[in-house]
VEXMIBA-352523 format. One line per 5 residues: number of its first residue (from 1); their letters; for each residue x, y negated, z of N, C-alpha, C, CB. Coordinates in steps of 0.2 Angstrom, whole numbers, plus 5000, padded with zeros to 4 digits. Glycine has a CB too. Layout:
<atoms>
NUM> A> X Y Z X Y Z X Y Z X Y Z ~ ...
</atoms>
This chain:
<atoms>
1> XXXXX> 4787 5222 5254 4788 5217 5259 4787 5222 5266 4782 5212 5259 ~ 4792 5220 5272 4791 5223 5275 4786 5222 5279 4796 5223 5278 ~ 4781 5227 5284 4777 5226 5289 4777 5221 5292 4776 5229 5292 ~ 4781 5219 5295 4782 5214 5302 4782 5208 5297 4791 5214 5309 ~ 4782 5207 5292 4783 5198 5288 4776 5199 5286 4789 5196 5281
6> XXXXX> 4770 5203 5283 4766 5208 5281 4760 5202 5288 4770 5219 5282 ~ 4764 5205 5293 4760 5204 5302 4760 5196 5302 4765 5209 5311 ~ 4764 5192 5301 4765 5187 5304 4760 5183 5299 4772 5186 5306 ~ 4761 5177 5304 4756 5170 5302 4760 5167 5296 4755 5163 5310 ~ 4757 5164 5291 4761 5160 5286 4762 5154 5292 4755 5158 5278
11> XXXXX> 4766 5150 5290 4768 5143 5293 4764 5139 5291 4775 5140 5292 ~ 4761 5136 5298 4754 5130 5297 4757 5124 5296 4748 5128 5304 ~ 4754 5119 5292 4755 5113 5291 4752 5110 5296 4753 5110 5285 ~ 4758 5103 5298 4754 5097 5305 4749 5096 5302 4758 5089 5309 ~ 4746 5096 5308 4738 5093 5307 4736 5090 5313 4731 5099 5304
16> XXXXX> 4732 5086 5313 4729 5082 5321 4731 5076 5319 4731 5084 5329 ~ 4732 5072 5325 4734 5064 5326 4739 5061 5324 4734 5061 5331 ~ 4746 5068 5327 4753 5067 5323 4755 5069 5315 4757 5071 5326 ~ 4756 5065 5311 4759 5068 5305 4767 5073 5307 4761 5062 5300 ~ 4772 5073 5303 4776 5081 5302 4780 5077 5307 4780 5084 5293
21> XXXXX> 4782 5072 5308 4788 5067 5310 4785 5068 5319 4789 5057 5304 ~ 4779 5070 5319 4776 5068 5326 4775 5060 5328 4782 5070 5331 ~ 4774 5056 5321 4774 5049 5324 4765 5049 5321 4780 5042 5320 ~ 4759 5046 5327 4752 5044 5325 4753 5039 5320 4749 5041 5331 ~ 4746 5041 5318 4744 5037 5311 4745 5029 5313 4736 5040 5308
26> XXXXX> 4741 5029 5318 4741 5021 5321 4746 5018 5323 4737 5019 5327 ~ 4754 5022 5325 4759 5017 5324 4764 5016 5317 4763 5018 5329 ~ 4761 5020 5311 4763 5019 5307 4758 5014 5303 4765 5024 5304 ~ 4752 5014 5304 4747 5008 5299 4749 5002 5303 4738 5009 5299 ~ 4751 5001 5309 4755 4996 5312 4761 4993 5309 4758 4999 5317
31> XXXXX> 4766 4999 5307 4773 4997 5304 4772 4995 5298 4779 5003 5304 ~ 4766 4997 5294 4764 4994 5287 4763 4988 5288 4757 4997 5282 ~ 4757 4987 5294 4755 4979 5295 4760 4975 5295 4751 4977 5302 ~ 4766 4974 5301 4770 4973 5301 4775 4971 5296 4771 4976 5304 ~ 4777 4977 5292 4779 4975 5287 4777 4972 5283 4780 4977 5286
36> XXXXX> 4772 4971 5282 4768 4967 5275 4770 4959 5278 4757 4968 5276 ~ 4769 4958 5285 4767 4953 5286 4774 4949 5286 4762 4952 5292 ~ 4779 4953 5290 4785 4947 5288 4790 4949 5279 4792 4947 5297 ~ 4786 4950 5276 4790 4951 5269 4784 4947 5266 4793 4959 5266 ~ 4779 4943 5265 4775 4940 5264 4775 4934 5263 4772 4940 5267
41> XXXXX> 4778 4930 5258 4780 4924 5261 4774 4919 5263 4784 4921 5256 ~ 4774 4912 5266 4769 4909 5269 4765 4906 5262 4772 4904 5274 ~ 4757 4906 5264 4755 4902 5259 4755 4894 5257 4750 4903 5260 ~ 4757 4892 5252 4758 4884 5251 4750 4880 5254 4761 4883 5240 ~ 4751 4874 5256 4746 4870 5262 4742 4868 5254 4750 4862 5269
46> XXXXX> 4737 4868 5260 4731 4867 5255 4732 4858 5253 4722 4868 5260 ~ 4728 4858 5248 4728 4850 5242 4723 4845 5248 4723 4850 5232 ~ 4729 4841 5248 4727 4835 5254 4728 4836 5261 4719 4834 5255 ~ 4731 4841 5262 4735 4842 5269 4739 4839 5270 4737 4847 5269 ~ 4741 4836 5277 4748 4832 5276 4754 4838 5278 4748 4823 5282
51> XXXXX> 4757 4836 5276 4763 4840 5278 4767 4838 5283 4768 4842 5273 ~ 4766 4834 5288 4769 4832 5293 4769 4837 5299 4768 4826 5294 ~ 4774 4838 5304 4773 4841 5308 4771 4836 5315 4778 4845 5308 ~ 4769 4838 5321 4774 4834 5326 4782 4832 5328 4773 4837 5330 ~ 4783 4839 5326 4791 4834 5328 4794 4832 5322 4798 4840 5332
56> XXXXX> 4791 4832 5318 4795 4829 5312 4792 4822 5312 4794 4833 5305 ~ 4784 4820 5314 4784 4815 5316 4786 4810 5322 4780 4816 5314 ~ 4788 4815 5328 4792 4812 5333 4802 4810 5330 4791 4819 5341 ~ 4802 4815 5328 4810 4811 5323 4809 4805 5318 4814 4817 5317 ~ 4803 4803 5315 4802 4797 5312 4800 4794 5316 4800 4797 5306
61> XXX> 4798 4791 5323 4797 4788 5326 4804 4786 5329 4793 4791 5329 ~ 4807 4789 5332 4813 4789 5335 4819 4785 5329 4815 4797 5337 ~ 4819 4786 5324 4825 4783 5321 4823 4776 5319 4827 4787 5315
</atoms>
């Protein structure tokens, strides 16, 4: 091996706040939140809940 490769630094891995991409950890646990939340479908209403809305109850009013 030549000297000068011998001299130099091995290449460091990112380390600190950014990962390799340069994006923070907190806007990717964000993009997980996010994502979780609209691929999630809604939970079915609880037993004895009515399922009417307002405007669904203002359309049966009206007709």
């Amino acid at each position: 091996m030549p000297a000068s490769e011998r001299d130099e630094a091995p290449p460091r891995a990112a380390t600190g706040a950014a990962g390799a991409a340069g994006v923070p950890m907190r806007d990717l646990l964000a993009a997980c939140a996010a994502a979780k939340a609209v691929s999630t479908p809604p939970r079915p209403p609880a037993a004895g809940t009515p399922r009417t809305t307002p405007a669904t109850d203002e359309r049966r009013r009206a007709a």
